[in-house]
Structures are given as C-alpha cells and as structure tokens.
N, C-alpha and C positions, 0 to 999 in steps of 0.2 A: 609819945612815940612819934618819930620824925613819918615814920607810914603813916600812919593816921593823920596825920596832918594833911598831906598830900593828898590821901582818897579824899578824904569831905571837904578839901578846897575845888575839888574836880566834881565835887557829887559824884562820888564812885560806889559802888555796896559792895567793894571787898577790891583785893589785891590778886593777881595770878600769879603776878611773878616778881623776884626781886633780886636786882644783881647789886656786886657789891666786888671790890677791888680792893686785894688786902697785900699789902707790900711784905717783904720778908722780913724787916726791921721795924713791924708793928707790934710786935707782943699779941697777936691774933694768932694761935693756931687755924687753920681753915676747917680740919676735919672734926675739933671742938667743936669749932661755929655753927657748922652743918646740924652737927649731933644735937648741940643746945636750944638751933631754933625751932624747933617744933612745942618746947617749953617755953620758948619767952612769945611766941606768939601766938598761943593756945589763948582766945576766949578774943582775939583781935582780928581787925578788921583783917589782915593778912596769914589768919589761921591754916589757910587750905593752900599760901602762895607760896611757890616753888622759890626754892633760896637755889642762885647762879654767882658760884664764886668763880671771880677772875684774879690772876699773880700778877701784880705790879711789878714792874724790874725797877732794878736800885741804880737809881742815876745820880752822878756827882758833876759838881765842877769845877774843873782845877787851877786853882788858883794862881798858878806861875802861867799855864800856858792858854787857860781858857775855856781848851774843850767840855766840851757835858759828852760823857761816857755811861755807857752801864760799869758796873762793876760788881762783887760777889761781897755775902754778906760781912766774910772777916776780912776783906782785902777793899778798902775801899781807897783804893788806888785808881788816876787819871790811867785812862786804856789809851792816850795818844800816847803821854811823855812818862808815864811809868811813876810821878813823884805823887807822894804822899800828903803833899798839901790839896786838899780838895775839901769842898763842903758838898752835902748830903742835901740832892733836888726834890728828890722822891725814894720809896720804898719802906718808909715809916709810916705812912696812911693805912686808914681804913675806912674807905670811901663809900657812902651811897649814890651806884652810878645808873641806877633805869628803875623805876616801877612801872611795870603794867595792869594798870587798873581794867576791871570788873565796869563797865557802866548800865 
C-alpha cells in the first residue's frame, strides 16, 4: 500500500488524512471509493485517516489548432475551434495528491 510506504519512510505512526483526485474518465466512482475505504484500510496504518476526494476536469488538446481545453465527458471536443480531433490531457487519473501524516 502506496500509504504505508510513505508513513514509515517519514517515521509517521499513522495517517490523518488522505486526498486523492479522481478525473471523470477513470472508471472510479468517488462515492464507491468513499464507502469502500473504511474496508481497504481497516487494520492500516491509515485506518482512522480522513479520505478527501477532489474532481479532476477533463482537458484535451487539439490537434488542428493546439489549444488545451476542458471539455465534457461525451464531447470531447476542442472548446477554442469546436473540431473533434483532440487527444485526452487529463480526467482519466486517479491520483494520490497529499498525505498527512501522524508523527
């Protein structure tokens, strides 16, 4: 577990808190994730630590004119020139972005 790695490189004796960035084209429900982590971190150093989800927005960039746009998750369409050629920057992640360690 990527936690536990992190408290006992730090010498920490547990976790308080732990945020985490989950884009809309990651296949992560967030309210799942919320529900499920009192289970996956039962009996771990991050047993009692506050789980802080944050929404990535879905940015592209498009390939005829350049810009990086957000966009929406069935339209991933450039937001300067409107065309459909674009590749996917972000919003498929699910990123571990802060722990706050216990010392």
């Amino acid at each position: 577990m990527q936690l536990a790695e992190v408290a006992q490189g730090h010498g920490a004796q547990g976790v308080k808190s732990v945020r985490v960035s989950i884009g809309p084209l990651s296949g992560v429900e967030p309210q799942l994730l919320r529900d499920a982590y009192p289970i996956a971190s039962a009996g771990s150093v991050a047993a009692d630590a506050t789980l802080l989800i944050e929404a990535a927005p879905i940015r592209v960039q498009c390939e005829t004119c350049g810009a990086e746009t957000e966009a929406s998750p069935n339209r991933l369409l450039c937001g300067s020139c409107g065309d459909y050629h674009t590749r996917l920057l972000s919003g498929d992640e699910l990123l571990l972005v802060s722990v706050e360690l216990v010392m």
